[in-house]
Residue, then its C-alpha position, 0 to 999 in steps of 0.5 A: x500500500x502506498x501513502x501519500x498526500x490526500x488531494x483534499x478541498x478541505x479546509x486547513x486548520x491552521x491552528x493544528x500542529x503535528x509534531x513528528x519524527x522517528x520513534x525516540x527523537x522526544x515527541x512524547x516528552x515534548x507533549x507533555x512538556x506542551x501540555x503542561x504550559x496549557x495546550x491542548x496535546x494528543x498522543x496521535x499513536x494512542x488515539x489513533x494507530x495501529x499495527x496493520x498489515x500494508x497491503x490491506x490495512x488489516x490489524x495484526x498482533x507484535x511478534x515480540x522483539x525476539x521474533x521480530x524480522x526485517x522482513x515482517x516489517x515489510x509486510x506490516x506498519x504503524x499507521x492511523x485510522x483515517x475516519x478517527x483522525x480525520x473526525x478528532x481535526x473536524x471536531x476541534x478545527x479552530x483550535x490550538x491542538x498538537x498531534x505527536x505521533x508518527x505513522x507510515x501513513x501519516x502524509x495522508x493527513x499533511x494537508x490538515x495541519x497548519x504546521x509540521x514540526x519534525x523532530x531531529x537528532x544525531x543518530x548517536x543519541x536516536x540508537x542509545x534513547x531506543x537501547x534504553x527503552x524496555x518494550x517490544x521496540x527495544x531490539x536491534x531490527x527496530x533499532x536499524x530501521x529507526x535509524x534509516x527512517x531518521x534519514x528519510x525524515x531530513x528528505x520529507x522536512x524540505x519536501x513538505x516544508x516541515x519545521x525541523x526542531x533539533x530534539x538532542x540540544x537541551x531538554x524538552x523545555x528547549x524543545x518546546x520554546x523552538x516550537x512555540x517560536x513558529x506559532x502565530x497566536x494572538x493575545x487572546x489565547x495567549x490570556x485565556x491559556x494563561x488563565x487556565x493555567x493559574x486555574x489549575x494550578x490553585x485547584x491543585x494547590x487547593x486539594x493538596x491543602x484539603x488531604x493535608x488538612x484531612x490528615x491533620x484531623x485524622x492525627x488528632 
């Protein structure tokens, strides 16, 4: 099956992002990193993707990391659900949304995101990140094929005009700032995601204050 730019007359969200890059390069931190500064962050591989066969679409089960091939990763692929990514963009069009996540069909949906931040690193760090993780991607055909991919993503960032965010130079925070710098936001969604914020944050402060109150009484 081969993916590619959806030919679409709809209309653009220019207030949705998609931040994408090769598994390990940061897009889980940075979401939450975002999402802790108010935005609105989805983890597009959670909400919407899949193993699948390529040819078909078809879903299908992990092998596990010891019987994991080149080969099968021929046959099968990540990829997202159309009628739910494209149903969550329509639902929330006109808001300050990122999608993180990556999918070998993940062009299909290019024409629906205002900006395409994708995330960038020297290989060196990519190979120790996914060597650290302890789960079904933690083998060395992941490994291999993670660090090609990483070559294919620099190609796509000049193809598609995406914004290339160089994700090994400091933490999440640097990572988000670079971001946040390409956003074209006006004042009152500045204001209203700052509001929002101090909301949370005295609703925090005001439970924590109920359970240690709650615990003080329960002493006496």
């Amino acid at each position: 099956m081969r993916y590619d730019v959806l030919h679409t007359e709809r209309e653009v969200s220019m207030a949705t992002y998609l931040i994408t890059g090769p598994s390990g390069s940061g897009k889980t931190t940075i979401g939450i990193e975002l999402r802790g500064r108010g935005y609105c962050v989805v983890d597009a591989d959670s909400a919407f993707g899949y193993l699948a066969e390529r040819a078909t679409g078809a879903p299908v089960g992990h092998p596990g990391a010891a019987n994991i091939t080149k080969e099968w990763y021929e046959y099968n692929g990540w990829i997202w659900r159309r009628d739910r990514v494209e149903g969550f963009l329509s639902k929330n069009k006109g808001k300050t949304v990122f999608l993180c996540g990556a999918a070998d069909n993940e062009a299909l949906f290019y024409p629906f995101f205002g900006k395409i931040f994708l995330l960038d690193l020297r290989p060196g760090v990519l190979r120790r990140r996914l060597g650290d993780r302890q789960d079904s991607d933690n083998n060395p055909v992941f490994v291999e094929m993670s660090l090609d991919e990483l070559i294919r993503t620099r190609d796509n960032a000049e193809r598609f005009n995406m914004i290339t965010i160089r994700s090994d130079q400091g933490d999440a925070r640097n990572s988000a700032d670079a971001i946040l710098s390409h956003l074209d936001e006006n004042l009152l969604e500045k204001l209203s995601r700052w509001i929002n914020r101090i909301a949370r944050h005295r609703l925090w402060n005001r439970s924590m204050t109920n359970v240690l109150r709650l615990r003080r009484t329960r002493r006496v």
